[in-house]
C-alpha positions as CSV (number, residue, x, y, z in Angstrom):
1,X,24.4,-14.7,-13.8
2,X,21.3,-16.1,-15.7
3,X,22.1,-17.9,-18.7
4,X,20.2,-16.8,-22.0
5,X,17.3,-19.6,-21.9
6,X,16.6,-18.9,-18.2
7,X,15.8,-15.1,-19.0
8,X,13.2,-16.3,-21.8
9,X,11.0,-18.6,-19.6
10,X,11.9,-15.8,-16.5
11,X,10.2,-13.1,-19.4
12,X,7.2,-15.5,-20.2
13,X,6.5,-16.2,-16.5
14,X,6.5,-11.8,-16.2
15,X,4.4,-11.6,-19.5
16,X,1.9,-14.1,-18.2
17,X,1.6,-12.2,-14.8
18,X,1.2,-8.6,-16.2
19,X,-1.5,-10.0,-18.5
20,X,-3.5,-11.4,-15.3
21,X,-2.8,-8.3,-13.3
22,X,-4.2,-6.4,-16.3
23,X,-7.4,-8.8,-16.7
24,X,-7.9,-8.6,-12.5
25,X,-7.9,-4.6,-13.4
26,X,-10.8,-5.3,-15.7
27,X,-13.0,-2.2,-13.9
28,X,-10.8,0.4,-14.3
29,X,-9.7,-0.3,-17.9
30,X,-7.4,-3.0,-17.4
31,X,-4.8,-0.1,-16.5
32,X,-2.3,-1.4,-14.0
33,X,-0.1,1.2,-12.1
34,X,3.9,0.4,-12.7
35,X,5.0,0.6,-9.4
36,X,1.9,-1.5,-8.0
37,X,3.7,-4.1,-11.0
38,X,7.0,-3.5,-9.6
39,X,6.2,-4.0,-6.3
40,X,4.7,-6.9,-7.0
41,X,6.4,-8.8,-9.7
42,X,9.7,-6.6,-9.7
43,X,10.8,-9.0,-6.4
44,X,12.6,-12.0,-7.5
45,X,13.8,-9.7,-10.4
46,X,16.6,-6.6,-11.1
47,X,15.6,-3.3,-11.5
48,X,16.9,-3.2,-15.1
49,X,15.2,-6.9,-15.6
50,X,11.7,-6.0,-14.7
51,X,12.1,-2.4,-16.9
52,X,13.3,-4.1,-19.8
53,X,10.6,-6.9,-19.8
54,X,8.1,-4.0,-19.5
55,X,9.6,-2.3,-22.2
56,X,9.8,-5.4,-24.5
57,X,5.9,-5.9,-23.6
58,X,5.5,-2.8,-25.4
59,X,8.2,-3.0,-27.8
60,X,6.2,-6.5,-28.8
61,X,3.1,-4.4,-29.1
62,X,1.2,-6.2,-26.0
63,X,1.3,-3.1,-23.6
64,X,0.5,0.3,-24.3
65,X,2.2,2.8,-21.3
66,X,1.1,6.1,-20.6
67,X,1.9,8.9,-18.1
68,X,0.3,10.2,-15.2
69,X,-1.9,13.2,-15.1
70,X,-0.5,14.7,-12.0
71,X,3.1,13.2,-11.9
72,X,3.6,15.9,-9.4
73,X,1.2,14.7,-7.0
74,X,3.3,11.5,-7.1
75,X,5.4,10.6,-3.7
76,X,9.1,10.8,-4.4
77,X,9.7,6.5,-3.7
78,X,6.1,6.0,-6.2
79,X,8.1,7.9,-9.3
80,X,11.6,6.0,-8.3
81,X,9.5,3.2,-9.0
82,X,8.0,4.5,-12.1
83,X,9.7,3.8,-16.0
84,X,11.3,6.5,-18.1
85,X,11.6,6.1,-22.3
86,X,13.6,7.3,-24.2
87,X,12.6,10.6,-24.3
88,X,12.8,10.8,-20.3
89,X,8.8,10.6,-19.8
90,X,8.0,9.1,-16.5
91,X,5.5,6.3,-17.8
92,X,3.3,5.3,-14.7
93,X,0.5,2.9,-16.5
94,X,0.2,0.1,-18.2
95,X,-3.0,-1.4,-20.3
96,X,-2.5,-4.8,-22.0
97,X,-3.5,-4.5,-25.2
């Protein structure tokens, strides 16, 4: 079990390597897809541990997440690797803001 303080510095390792993911996406808008993230950030970490430091990046205000225009057109493992809110829409970006 990770104690308290090792979750923070685990959190601002993540927050610093969304940031340069989202910088490295400069071209197409800085957008970044989630499961690209997941796949590969999400390794050393939970499921529930890399969705919640996503979701306190834009609880924070430092990420906006959005949806995809075709989730449909989504393979089935690509939206298992997507993130829901609250309201059960399957966010599938992320822009740094």
């Amino acid at each position: 079990m990770l104690l308290r303080e090792e979750l923070r510095l685990i959190y601002e390792d993540f927050k610093t390597e969304v940031w340069t993911a989202t910088q490295q996406a400069g071209s197409a808008g800085g957008l970044v897809a989630i499961p690209d993230l997941r796949r590969t950030l999400g390794g050393d970490l939970a499921r529930g541990d890399f969705d919640a430091f996503v979701m306190r990046l834009h609880a924070e205000g430092h990420v906006h997440l959005m949806s995809h225009v075709d989730p449909e057109s989504l393979a089935d493992q690509t939206i298992a690797d997507c993130l829901c809110d609250d309201t059960g829409l399957l966010l599938y970006w992320l822009r740094w803001l």
